[in-house]
matplotlib code that plots the C-alpha trace (Angstrom):
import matplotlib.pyplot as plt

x = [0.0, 1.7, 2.6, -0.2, -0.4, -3.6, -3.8, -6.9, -8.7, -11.4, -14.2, -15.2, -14.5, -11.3, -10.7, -12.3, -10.2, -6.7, -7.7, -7.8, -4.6, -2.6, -3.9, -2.4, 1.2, 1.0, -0.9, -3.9, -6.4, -9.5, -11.4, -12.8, -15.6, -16.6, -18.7, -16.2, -13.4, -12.6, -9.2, -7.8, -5.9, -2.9, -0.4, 1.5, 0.0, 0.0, 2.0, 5.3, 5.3, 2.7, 5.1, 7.7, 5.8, 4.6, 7.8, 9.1, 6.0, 6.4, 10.3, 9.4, 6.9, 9.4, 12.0, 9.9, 8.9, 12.1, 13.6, 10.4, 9.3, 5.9, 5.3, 3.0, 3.7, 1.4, 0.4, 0.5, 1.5, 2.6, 4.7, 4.5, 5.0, 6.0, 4.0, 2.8, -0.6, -3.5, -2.4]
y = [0.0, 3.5, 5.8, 8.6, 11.1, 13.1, 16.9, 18.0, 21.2, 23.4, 22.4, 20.5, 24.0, 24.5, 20.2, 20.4, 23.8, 22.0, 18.8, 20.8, 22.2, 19.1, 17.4, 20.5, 19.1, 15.7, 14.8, 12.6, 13.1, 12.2, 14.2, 12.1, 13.4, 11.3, 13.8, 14.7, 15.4, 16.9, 15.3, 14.4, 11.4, 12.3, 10.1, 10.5, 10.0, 6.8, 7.7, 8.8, 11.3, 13.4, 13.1, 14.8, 17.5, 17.9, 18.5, 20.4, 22.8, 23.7, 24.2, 26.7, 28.3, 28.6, 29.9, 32.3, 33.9, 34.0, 35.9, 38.6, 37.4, 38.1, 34.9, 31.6, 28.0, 26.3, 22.6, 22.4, 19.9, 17.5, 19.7, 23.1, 26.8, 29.6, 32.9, 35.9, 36.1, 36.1, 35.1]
z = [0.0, -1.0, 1.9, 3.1, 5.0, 6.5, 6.7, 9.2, 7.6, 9.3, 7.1, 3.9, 1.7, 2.4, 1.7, -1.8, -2.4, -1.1, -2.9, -6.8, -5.7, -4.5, -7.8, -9.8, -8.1, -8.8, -5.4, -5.0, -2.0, -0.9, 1.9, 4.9, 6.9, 9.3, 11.2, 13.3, 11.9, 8.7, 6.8, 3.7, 3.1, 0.6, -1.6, -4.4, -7.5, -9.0, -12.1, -12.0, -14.6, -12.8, -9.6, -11.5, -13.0, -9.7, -8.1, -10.9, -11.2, -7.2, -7.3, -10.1, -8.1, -5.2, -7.4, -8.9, -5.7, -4.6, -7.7, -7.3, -10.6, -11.6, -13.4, -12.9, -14.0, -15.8, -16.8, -20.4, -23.3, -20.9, -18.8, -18.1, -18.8, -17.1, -18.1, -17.3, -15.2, -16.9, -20.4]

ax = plt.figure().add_subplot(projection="3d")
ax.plot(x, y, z, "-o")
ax.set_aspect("equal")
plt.show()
């Protein structure tokens, strides 16, 4: 069985929000609510090329934040861009 973690998050919201983003990195999750808790359950994703981008886009991201740079990484043609916002 592959390795998970769980992150606990205020309320189911913020869990579907974090979800889209963690899948944007090459993360799956899954939200459990059992009532009184609210979690997600997080593991890599199953392929390995989605890890990598996934790694790659949020070093980008990192470095681009760190260097001032008003750019954004996007997925795209099976790897990703960096752009300006909004384009």
């Amino acid at each position: 069985m592959p390795e998970t973690i769980e992150i606990d998050v205020p309320r189911s919201e913020v869990g579907d929000e974090l979800t889209a983003a963690l899948a944007a990195r090459g993360l799956r999750a899954e939200r459990i609510d059992d009532g009184e808790r609210c979690a997600l359950r997080v593991w890599y994703a199953d392929d390995e090329r989605a890890r990598l981008i996934g790694d790659v886009t949020h070093t980008v991201e990192l470095w681009l934040a760190e260097q001032g740079l008003p750019l954004v990484v996007q997925r795209a043609h099976g790897g990703a861009v960096v752009r300006p916002p909004g384009d």
